[in-house]
N, C-alpha and C positions, 0 to 999 in steps of 0.2 A: 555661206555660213552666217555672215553678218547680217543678210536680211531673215532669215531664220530665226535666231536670237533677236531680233527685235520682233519679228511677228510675235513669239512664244511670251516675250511681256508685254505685248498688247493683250494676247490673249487671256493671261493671266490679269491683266491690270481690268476687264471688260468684268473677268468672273468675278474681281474684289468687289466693283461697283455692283454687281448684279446683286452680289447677298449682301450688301450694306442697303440695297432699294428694298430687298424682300426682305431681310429684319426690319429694316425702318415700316412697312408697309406692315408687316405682322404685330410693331407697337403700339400703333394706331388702327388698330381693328377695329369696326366697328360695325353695330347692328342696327336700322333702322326697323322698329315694327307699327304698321299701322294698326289704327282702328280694326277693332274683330277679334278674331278667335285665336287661341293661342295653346300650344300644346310641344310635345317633343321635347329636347335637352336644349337647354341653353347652358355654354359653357367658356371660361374664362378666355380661352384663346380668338372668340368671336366678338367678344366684350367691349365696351358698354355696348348695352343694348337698351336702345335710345327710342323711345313709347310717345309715338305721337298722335294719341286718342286714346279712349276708353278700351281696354281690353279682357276678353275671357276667354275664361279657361272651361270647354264647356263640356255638358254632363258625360258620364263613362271616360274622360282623357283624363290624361296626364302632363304635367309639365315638371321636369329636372330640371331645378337649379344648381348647379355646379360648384364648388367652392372657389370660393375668388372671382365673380362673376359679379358687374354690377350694371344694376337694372336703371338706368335715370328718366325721370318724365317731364318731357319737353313743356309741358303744361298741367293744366286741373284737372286731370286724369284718374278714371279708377280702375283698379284690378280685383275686378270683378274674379268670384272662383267659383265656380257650379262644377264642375269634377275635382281634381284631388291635383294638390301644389305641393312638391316635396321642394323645399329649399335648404339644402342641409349642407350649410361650412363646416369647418372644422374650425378648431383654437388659431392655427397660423394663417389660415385663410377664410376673412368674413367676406359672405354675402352680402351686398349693398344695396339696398330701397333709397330710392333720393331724386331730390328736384335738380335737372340741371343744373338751372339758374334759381336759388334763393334771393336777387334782388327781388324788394319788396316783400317779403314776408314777414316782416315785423309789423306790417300795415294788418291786423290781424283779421279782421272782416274783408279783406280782399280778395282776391284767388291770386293774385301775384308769390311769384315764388315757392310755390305748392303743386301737391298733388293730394289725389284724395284716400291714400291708404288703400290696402289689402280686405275686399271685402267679400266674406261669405256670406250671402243673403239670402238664407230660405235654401241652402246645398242638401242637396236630399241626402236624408242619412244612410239609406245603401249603398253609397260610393264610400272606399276605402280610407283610411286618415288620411290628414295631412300634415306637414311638419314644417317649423319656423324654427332651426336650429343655426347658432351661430351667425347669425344674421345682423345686421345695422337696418335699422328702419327711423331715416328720420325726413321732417322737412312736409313733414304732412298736413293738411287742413280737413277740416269738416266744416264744411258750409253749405249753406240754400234750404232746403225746407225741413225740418222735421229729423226723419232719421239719419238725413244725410248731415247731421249736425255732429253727429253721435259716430266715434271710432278714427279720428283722423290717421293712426297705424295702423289697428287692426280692428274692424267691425264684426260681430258674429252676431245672426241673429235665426235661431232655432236650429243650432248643429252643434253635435256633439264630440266630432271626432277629429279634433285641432288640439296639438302640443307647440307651444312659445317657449323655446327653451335656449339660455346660454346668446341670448339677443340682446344687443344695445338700442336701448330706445330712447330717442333723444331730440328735441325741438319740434315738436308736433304740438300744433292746437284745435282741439274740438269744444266749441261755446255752450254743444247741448242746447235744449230748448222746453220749455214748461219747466216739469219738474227732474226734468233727465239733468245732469249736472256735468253732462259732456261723457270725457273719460276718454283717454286717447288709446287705448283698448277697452271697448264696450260690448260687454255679452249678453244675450239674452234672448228668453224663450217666447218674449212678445207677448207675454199675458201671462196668467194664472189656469186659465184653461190648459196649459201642456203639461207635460210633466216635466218636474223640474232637472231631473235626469236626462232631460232632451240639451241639456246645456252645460254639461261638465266638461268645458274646457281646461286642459293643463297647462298651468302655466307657470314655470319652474329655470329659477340661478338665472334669470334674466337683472338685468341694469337698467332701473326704467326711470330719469333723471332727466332735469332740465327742458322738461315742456312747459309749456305755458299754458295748463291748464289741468285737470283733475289728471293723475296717472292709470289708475284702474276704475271701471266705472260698473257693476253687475245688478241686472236688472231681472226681479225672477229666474234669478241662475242658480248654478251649484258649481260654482268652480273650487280647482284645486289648485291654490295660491302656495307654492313652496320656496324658501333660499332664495328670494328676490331682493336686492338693493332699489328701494324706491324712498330716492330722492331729489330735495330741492325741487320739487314742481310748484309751478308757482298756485294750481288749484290744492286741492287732495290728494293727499294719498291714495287712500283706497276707498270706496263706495260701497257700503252695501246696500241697496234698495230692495225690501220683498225678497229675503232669499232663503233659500232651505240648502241643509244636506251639503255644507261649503267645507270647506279645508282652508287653515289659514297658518302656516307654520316657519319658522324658521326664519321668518323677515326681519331684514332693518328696514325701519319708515322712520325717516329722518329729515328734518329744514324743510317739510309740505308745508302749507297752508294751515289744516287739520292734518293729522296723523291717520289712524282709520275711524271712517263715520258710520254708523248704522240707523236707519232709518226704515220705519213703515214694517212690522211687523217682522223682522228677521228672525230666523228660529233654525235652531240644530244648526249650527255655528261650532266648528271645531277651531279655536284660537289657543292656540300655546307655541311658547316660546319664540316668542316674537320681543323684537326690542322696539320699543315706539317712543322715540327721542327729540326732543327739540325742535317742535313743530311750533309754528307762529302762534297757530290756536287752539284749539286742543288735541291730547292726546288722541286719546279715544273719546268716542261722543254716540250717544245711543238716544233717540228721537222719535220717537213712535206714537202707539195710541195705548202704553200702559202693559200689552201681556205677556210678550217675551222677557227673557232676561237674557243678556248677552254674557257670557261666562268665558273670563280671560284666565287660562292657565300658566302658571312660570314664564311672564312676559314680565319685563321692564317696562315703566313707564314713567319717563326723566325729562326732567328741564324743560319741557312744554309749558305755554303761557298757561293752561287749566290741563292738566290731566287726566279728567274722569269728567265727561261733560252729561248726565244726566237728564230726558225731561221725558219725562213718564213712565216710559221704560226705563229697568234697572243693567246695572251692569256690576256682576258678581264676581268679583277677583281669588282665585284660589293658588296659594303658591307663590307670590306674585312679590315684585319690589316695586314701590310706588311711593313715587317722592311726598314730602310733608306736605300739609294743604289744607286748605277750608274744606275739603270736601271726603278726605280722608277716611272718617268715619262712616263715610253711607259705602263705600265701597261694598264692604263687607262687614261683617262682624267676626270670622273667623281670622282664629290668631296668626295664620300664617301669611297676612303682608307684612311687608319689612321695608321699610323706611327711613333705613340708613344709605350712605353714600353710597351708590352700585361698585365704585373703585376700577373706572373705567382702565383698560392697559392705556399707554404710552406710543400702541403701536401705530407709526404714518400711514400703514395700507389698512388698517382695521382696527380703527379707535376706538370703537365701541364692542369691542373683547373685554371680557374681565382678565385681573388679577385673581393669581391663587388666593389670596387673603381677602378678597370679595365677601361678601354678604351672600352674594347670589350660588358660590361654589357650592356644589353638591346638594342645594336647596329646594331645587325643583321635585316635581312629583312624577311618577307613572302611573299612580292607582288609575286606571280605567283610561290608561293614554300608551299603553304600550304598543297597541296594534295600530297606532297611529302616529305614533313618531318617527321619521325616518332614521337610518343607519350611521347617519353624517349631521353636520352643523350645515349655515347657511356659507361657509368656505372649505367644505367636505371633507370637514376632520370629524373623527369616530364621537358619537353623538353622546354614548351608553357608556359611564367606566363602572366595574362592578357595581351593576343595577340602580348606577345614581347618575341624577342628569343635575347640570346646572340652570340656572334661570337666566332667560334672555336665548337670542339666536346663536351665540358661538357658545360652545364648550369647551371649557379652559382646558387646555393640554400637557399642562406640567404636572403630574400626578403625585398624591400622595408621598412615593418612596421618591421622589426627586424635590418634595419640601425639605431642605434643611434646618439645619438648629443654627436659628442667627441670633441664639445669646452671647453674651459676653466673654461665656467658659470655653468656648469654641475660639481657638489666635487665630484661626485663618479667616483674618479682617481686611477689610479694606476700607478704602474711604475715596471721595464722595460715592454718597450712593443714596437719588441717582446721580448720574455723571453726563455730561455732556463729552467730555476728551477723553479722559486719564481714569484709570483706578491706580489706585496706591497701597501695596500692601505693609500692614503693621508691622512686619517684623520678615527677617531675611532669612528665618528658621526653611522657605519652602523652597530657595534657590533650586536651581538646577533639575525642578519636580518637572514632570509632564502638565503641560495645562490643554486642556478643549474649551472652543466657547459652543453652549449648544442654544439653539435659540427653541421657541413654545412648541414648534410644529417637532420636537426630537434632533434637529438638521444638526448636524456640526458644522460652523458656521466658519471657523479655527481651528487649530493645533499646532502648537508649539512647548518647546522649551524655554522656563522661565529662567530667562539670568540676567536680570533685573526688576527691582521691587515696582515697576510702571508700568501696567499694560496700559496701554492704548489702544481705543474700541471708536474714534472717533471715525471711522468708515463704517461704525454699521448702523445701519437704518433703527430708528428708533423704537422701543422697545422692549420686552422682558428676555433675562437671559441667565443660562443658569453657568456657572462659571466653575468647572469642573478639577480638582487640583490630585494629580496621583503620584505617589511615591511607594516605597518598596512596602511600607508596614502603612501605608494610609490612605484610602480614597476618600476626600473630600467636599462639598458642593457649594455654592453659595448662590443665592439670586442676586441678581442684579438689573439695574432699570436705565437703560441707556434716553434718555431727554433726546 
């Protein structure tokens, strides 16, 4: 019996070891792929899958990427795609593009620490789309002759049928070469001879921030630029070079070099509501040979070292807020820029929101932009409130019947406001009331019962917030701005 019961916890002690070796073995999974062709499911539990050579994905196939799958390049590698690349995360699990090893990538003409980006070159447009959803792509270089200068995340060059969507783009450099100006996503149809419809990539609610070098770059394209954060790169913003038939909406372009550049004849340019903020050099800048005009709709255009950078070609503002300046007057001559303070919110995750008491609230236009403007802001709040839009890429969400009377005749006061800790109210007439705190997006953020004249709001992220007060004979509101 006694050698029994020990056999029985050896054998049990053998099978602990056995799944602590096959869990440890399953958290270290890993994929080596060589040089060559590439196709089928790549999927998280097989992951990293570690790229040591140039790879494709060739014509008629397919390759799934998986969510939570990450791809690393042992070196100066491209991923090449002549058939169709679906890479589609979700919000809790990104896809990853990256260099194993980043030493040396700050050496920036070197191949140390890089790879060479996602590149469709010449993907024949009868193969089915491809998608770049929820994705990380960084660590990328473009170097050595020419075009391979050009796209160090993501290259397109005459295909149409690629969406970049909900993707962090982030520490990639492309130097570009002549007059191409890089662009760490660079599209284009290779000439004038295509049609420019051979190049309408989408590329939408992506984060395309901290590269070291232009962010968007379009070359004889026609992309559809939507609800993108594109900033601090240390080149441009966004490029347009020779383009037709573009979409440009709902963007922040913020702390680039320039903000967005046009250059070399660009025409049919749909630009509205865009916010183009605090760029080193100018906002926008239009550079050509005199015959387009570049026409910005209900876009902001703030705290830039030059705002409206002009040289031969015009740029014609309709709608629009645009800070004071020497240059002010050639914008337009119609009366509707506006040139007082935009009255930026408060908020940490989204500073360049308006306030209700903006300039910009309800300022914007739709004449001849309704089939053009999306259903949502660039943080997918409802875009449209009774047939009025605001100026700039958010639309302010506190509406009308939730503005308050914050005159005097109104006791239910408080003070500071704003407030960094405490609010204080005047008088103790609202004891024992119901209070909510509700914040821009509608959220109830609070509720309680007031039985004392102190709220304290120093837990919540900074802010606009509207401070709700109910009793048997009164509902009351008040805004308030948490610092």
């Amino acid at each position: 019996m006694k050698t029994t019961m020990v056999f029985k916890r050896l054998i049990t002690s053998l099978l602990v070891a056995v799944f602590i070796l096959a869990a440890s073995f399953e958290s270290f999974a890993q994929t080596y792929i060589q040089a060559g062709e590439v196709y089928g499911v790549w999927d998280k539990n097989n992951s990293p899958y570690l790229i040591n050579g140039d790879i494709t994905i060739p014509n008629d196939s397919v390759l799934i990427i998986k969510p939570g799958t990450e791809i690393k390049f042992s070196g100066y590698y491209k991923f090449n795609v002549k058939g169709r690349l679906l890479a589609v995360g979700n919000s809790d699990s990104l896809i990853t593009f990256c260099s194993s090893d980043t030493t040396g990538f700050s050496n920036l003409e070197s191949e140390q620490g890089a790879w060479h980006g996602i590149r469709f070159d010449s993907t024949l447009m009868t193969n089915d789309s491809s998608k770049l959803s929820y994705c990380i792509i960084r660590d990328g270089k473009a170097l050595g002759e020419e075009m391979d200068r050009l796209g160090s995340a993501v290259f397109v060059n005459y295909f149409n049928k690629l969406t970049i969507e909900h993707c962090l783009i982030s520490n990639n450099y492309s130097p570009g070469y002549t007059k191409f100006a890089g662009g760490v996503i660079f599209v284009t149809t290779g000439s004038a001879g295509y049609n420019f419809y051979d190049c309408n990539v989408i590329i939408r609610n992506n984060t395309i921030r901290d590269n070291w070098s232009t962010a968007l770059s379009f070359y004889f394209a026609s992309p559809v630029v939507i609800g993108n954060f594109i900033m601090s790169n240390r080149g441009d913003g966004v490029l347009f070079l020779r383009c037709m038939y573009s979409t440009f909406i709902n963007n922040l372009v913020y702390d680039n070099r320039s903000g967005v550049v046009h250059k070399w004849y660009n025409d049919d340019i749909v630009s509205v509501n865009n916010t183009i903020v605090f760029n080193r050099e100018d906002g926008v800048s239009s550079n050509g040979d005199g015959v387009p005009t570049i026409y910005l709709y209900n876009t902001i255009v703030w705290g830039n070292a030059t705002q409206i950078y002009e040289n031969w070609s015009l740029v014609d503002c309709i709608n629009c807020l645009i800070q004071e300046g020497e240059y002010t007057r050639r914008y337009s001559n119609d009366t509707s820029i506006i040139t007082e303070d935009p009255m930026f919110s408060q908020d940490s995750l989204n500073p360049f929101s308006i306030l209700p008491k903006s300039p910009c609230y309800n300022s914007g236009t739709l004449e001849n932009l309704s089939s053009v403007i999306p259903s949502s802001d660039i943080i997918n709040e409802t875009r449209i409130f009774d047939e009025k839009i605001d100026i700039g890429a958010y639309e302010c969400q506190v509406r009308p019947d939730a503005i308050i009377d914050d005159s005097d005749e109104n006791d239910f006061n408080f003070y500071p406001n704003p407030t960094h800790s405490v609010l204080r109210l005047k008088s103790d007439k609202y004891l024992n009331s119901k209070i909510r705190i509700v914040d821009m997006n509608g959220v109830v953020v609070r509720s309680f019962t007031l039985n004392t004249r102190t709220i304290d709001v120093s837990d919540l992220p900074g802010g606009v917030y509207i401070l709700e007060l109910t009793g048997p004979d009164f509902n009351l509101k008040q805004r308030f701005i948490r610092e």
